[in-house]
Residue frames relative to the residue before (quaternion, step in Angstrom):
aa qw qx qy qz dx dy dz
X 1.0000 0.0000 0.0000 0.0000 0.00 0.00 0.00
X 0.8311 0.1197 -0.1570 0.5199 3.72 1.15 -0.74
X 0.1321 0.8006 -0.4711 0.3458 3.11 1.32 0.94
X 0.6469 -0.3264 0.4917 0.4829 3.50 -1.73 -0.36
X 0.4118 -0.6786 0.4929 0.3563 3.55 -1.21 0.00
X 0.4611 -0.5096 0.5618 0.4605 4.42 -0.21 0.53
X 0.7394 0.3119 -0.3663 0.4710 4.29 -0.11 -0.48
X 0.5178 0.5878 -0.4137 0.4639 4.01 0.98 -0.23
X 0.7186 0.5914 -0.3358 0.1450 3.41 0.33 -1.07
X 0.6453 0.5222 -0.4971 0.2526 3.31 0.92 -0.09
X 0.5980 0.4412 -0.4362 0.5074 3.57 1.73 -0.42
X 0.6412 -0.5769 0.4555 0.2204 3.53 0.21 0.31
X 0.5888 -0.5434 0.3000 0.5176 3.96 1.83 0.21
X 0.5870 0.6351 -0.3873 0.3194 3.22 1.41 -0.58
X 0.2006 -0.8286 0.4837 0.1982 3.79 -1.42 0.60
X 0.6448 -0.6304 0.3261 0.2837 2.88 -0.71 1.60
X 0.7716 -0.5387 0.3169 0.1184 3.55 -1.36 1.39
X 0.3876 -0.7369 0.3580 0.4226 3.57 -0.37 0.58
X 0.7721 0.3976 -0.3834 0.3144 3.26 1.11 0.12
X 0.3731 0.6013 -0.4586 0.5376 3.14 1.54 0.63
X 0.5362 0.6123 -0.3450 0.4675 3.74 1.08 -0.55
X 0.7216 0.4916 -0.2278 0.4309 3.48 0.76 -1.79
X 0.7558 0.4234 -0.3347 0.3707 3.40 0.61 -1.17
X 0.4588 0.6455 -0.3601 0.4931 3.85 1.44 -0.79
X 0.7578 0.3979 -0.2596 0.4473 3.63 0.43 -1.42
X 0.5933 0.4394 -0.4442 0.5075 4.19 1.15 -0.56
X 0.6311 0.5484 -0.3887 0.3872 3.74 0.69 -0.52
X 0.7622 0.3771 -0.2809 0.4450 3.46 0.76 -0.81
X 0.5790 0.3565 -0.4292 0.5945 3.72 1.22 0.21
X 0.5063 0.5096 -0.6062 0.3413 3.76 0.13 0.06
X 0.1965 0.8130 -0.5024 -0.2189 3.14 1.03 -2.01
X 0.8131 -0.2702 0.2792 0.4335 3.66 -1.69 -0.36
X 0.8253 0.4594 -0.1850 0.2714 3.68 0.93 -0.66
X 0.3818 0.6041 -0.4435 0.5410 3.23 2.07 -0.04
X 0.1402 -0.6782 0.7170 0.0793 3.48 -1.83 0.93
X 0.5580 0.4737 -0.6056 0.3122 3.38 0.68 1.07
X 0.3383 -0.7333 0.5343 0.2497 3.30 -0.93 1.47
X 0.2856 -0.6238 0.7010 0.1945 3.75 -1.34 0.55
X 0.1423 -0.7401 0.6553 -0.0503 3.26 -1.40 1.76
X 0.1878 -0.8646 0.4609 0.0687 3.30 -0.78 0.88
X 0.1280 -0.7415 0.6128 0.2416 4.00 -0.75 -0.17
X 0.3957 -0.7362 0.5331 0.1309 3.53 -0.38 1.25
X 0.7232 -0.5014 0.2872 0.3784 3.45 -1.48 0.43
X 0.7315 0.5627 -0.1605 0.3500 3.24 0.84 -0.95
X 0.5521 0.6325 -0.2266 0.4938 3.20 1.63 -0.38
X 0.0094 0.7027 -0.7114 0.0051 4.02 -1.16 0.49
X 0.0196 -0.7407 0.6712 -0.0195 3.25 -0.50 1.06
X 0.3349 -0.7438 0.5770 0.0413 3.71 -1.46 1.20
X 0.7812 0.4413 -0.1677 0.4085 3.53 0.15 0.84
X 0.8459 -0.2364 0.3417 0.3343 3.79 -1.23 -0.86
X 0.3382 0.7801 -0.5107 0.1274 3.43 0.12 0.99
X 0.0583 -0.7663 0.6251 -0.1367 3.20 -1.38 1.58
X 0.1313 0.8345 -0.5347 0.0196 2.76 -0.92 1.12
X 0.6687 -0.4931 0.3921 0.3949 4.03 -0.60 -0.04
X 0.8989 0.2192 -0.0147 0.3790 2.78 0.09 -1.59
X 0.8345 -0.1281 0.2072 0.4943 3.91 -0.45 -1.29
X 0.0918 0.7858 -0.6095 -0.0505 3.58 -0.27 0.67
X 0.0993 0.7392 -0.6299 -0.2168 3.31 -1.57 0.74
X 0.3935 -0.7074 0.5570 0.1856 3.33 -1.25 0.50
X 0.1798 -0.7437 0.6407 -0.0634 3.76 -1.13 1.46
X 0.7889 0.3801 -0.1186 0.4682 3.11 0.76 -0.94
X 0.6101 -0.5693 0.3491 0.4264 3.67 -0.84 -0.79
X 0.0529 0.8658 -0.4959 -0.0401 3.66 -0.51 -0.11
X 0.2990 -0.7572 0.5806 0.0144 3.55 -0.29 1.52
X 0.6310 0.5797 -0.2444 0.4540 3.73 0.08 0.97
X 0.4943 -0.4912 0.6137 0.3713 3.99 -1.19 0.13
X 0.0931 -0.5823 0.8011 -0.1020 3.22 -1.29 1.77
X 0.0958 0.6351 -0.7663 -0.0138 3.62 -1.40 1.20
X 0.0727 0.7025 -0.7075 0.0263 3.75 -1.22 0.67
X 0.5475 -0.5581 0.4098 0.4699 3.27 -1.19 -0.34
X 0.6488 0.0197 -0.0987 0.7543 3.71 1.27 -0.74
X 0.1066 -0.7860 0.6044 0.0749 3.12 -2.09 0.93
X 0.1777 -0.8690 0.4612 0.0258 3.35 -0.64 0.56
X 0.2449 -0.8511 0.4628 -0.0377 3.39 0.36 1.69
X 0.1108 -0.8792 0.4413 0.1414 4.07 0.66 0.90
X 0.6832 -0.4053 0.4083 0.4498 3.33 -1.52 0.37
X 0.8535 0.1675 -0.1830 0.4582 3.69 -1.44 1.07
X 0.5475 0.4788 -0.4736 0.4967 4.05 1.33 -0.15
X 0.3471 -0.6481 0.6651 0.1309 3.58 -1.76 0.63
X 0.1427 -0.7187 0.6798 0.0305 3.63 -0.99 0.67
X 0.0748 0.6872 -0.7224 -0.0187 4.01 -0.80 0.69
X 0.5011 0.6289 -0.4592 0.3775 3.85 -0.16 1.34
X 0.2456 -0.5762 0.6442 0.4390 3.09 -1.32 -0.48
X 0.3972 -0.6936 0.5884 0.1224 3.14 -1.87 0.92
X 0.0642 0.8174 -0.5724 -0.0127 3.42 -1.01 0.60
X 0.0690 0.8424 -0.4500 0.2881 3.40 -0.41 1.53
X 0.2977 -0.7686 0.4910 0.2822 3.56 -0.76 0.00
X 0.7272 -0.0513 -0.3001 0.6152 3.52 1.61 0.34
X 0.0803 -0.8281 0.5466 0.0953 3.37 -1.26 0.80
X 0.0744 -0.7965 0.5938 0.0868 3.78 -0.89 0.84
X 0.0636 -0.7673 0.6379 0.0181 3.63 -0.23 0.95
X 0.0927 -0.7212 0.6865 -0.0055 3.43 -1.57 1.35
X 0.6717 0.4839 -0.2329 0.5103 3.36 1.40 -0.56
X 0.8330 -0.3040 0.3421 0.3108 3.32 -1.23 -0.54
X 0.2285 0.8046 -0.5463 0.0442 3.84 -0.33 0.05
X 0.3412 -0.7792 0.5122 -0.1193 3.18 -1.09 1.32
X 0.5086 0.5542 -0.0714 0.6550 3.86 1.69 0.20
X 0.6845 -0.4504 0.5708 0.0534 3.00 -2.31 0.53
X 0.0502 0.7434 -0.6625 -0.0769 3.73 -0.08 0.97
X 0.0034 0.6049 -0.7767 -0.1756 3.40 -1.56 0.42
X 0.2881 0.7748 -0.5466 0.1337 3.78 -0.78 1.22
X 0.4152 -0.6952 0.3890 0.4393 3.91 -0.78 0.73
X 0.6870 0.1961 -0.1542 0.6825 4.01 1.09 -0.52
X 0.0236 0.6492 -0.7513 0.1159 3.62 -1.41 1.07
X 0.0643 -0.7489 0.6574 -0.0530 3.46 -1.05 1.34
X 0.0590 -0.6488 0.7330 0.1957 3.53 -0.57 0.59
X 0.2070 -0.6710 0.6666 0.2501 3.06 -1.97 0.31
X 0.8266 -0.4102 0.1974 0.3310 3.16 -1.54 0.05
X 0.4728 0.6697 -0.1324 0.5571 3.31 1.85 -0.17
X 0.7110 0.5074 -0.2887 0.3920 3.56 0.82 -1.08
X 0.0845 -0.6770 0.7279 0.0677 3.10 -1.34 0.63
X 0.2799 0.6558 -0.6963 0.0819 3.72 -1.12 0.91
X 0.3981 -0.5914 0.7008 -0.0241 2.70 -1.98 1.01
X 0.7054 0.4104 -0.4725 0.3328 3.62 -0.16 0.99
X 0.6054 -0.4094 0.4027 0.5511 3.47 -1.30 -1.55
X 0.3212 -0.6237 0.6710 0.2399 3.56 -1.52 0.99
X 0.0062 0.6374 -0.7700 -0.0273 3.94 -1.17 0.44
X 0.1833 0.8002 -0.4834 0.3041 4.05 -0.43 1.35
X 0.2552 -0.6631 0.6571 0.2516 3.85 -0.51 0.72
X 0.8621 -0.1084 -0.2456 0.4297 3.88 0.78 0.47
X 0.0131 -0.8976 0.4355 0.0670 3.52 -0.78 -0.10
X 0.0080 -0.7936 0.6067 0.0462 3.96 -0.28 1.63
X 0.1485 -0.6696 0.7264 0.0452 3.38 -1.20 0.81
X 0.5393 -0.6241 0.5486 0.1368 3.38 -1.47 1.67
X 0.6227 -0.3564 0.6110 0.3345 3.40 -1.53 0.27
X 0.8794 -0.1441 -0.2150 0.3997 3.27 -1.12 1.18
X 0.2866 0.5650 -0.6790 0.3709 4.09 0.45 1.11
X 0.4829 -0.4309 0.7623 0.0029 2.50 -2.11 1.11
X 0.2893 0.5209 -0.7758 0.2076 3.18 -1.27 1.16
X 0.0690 -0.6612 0.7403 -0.0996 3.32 -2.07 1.36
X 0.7087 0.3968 -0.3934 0.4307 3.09 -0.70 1.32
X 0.5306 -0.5649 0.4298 0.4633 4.21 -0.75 -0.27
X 0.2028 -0.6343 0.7421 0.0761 2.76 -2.11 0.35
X 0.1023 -0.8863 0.4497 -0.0417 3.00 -1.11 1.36
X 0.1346 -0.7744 0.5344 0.3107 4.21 1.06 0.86
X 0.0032 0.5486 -0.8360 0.0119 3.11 -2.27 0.84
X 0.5142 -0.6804 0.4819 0.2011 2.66 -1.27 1.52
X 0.6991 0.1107 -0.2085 0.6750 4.14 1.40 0.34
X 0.0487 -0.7756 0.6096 0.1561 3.56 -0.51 0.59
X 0.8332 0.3067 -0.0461 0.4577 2.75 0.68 -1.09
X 0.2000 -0.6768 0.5036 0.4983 4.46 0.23 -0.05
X 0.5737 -0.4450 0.4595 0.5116 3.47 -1.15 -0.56
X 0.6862 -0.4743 0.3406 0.4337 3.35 -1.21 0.64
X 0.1708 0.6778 -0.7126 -0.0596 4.03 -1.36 0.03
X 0.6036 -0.6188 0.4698 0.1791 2.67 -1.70 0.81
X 0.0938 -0.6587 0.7376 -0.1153 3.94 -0.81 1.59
X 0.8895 -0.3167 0.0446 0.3263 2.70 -1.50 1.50
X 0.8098 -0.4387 0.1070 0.3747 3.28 0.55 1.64
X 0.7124 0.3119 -0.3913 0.4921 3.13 1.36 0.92
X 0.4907 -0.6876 0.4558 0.2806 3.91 -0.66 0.66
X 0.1614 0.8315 -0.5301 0.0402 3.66 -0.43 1.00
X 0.3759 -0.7001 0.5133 0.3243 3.39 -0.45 0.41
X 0.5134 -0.6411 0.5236 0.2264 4.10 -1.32 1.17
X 0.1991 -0.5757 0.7316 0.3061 3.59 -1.49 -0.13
X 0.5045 -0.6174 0.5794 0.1692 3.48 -0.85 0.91
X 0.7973 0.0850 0.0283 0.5970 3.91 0.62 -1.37
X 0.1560 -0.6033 0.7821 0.0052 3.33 -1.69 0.24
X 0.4551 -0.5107 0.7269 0.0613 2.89 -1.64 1.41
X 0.2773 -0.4638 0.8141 0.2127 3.38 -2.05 0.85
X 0.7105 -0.5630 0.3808 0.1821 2.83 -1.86 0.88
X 0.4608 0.5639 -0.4025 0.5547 3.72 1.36 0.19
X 0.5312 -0.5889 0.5192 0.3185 3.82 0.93 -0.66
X 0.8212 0.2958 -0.3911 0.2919 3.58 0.67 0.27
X 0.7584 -0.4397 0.2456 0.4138 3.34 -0.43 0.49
X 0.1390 -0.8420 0.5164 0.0712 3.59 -0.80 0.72
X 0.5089 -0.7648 0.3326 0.2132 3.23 1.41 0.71
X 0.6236 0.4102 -0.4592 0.4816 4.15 0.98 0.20
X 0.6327 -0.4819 0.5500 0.2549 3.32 -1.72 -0.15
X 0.0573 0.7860 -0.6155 0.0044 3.22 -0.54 0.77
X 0.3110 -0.6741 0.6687 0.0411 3.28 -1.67 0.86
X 0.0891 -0.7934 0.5959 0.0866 3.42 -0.69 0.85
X 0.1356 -0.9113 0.3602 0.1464 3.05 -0.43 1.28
X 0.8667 -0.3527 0.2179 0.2775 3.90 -1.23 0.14
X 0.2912 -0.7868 0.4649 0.2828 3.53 0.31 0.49
């Protein structure tokens, strides 16, 4: 009766990890009816250029280039050389670049080395971050859709001295 349960045994009683918990608990709110697809770049992978996507990006691997999604997710031990534009960003890995995002979380893992532009920003106990942060109350617009793809906008732009130039820019669709 307080025994092990006979359907338990294959984990051995053990309970599964909080991050075996977290990813279980993002799966069961995605569920069958969300139509954003999550795209990933895997460890093994270096990609050299332009990456855009709509929906979820995560990053495993390394990527030497401008990453725009609506949410990114820079894992533990992946390397980013870019600027990032998004409307959320979680960095566990490295970054090397210019975020322009409305929510930026470093975790305890992250190292980055540029500028944060963000309408918030929480940084874990032991991240690495070099360089400024600056809150806007819109960094980023919300994503719209240009010529049949969804991209999210930078709101500001930096002159090349680093100091604000006070217009609106629109980056526009390739």
């Amino acid at each position: 009766m307080f025994g092990r349960s006979r359907g338990n045994a294959a984990n051995n009683g053990r309970v599964p990890g909080p991050v075996q918990h977290f990813e279980r608990l993002a799966a069961a709110q995605a569920g069958p009816e969300s139509s954003e697809a999550i795209s990933s770049i895997s460890a093994d992978v270096t990609i050299v250029g332009k990456v855009t996507g709509s929906g979820t990006i995560k990053v495993f691997g390394r990527v030497e280039g401008e990453l725009r999604a609506s949410t990114l997710v820079i894992a533990d031990g992946a390397q980013v050389e870019g600027d990032i534009v998004a409307e959320d960003v979680t960095i566990g890995g490295r970054l090397k670049g210019t975020v322009h995002a409305n929510r930026v979380k470093l975790q305890g893992t992250a190292t980055v080395h540029g500028d944060i532009f963000h309408r918030s920003l929480a940084i874990e106990e032991n991240a690495r971050f070099e360089g400024s942060s600056r809150r806007e109350d819109a960094a980023v617009e919300p994503p719209r859709a240009q010529g049949g793809r969804v991209q999210p906008v930078i709101l500001h732009d930096r002159k090349p001295n680093g100091s604000p130039d006070g217009e609106v820019h629109a980056a526009a669709a390739e």
